[in-house]
C-alpha positions in Angstrom: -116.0 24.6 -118.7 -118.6 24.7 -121.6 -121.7 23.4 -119.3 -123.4 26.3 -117.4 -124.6 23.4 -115.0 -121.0 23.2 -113.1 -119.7 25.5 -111.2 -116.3 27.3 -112.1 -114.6 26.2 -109.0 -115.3 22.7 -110.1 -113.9 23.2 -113.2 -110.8 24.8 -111.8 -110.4 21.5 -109.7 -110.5 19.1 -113.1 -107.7 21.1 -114.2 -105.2 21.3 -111.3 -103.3 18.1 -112.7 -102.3 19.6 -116.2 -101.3 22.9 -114.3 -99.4 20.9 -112.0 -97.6 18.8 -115.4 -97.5 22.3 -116.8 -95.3 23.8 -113.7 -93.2 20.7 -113.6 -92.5 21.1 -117.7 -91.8 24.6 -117.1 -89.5 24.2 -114.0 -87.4 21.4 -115.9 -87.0 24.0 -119.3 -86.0 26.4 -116.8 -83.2 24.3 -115.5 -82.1 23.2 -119.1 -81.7 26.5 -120.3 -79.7 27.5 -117.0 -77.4 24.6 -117.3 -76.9 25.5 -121.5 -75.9 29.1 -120.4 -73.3 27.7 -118.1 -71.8 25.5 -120.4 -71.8 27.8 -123.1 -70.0 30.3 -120.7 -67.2 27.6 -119.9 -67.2 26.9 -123.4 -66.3 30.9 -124.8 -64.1 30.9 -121.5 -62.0 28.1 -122.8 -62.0 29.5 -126.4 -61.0 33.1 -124.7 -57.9 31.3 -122.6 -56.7 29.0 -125.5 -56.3 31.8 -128.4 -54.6 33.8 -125.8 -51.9 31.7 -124.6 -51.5 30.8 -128.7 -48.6 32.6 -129.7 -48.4 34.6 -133.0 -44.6 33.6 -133.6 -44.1 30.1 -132.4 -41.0 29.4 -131.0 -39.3 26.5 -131.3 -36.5 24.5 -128.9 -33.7 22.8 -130.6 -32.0 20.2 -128.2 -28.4 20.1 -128.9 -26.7 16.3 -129.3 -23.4 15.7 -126.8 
């Protein structure tokens, strides 16, 4: 891009396989960070469902022996 003897179009052309690994890079980070939202969301979700069902006074069974 530094020689003035090239044209820009040719230049552009050079560059088209790091844009491409570039878009690719970007596409896969992309999809990482969609699939670490999800889990984190099924993650608070299970948190959220366990403490409720958690009772603050336990109760207890006792089985009686016949």
């Amino acid at each position: 891009m530094l020689n003035a003897d090239i044209p820009f179009s040719e230049s552009v052309t050079l560059t088209k396989p790091y844009l491409l690994g570039r878009t690719v890079g970007g596409v896969l980070m992309t999809i990482g960070h969609f699939i670490f939202g999800f889990h984190a969301f099924v993650l608070v979700k299970r948190c959220v469902h366990a403490t409720r069902s958690l009772s603050p006074f336990p109760t207890t069974t006792t089985e009686t022996a016949q």
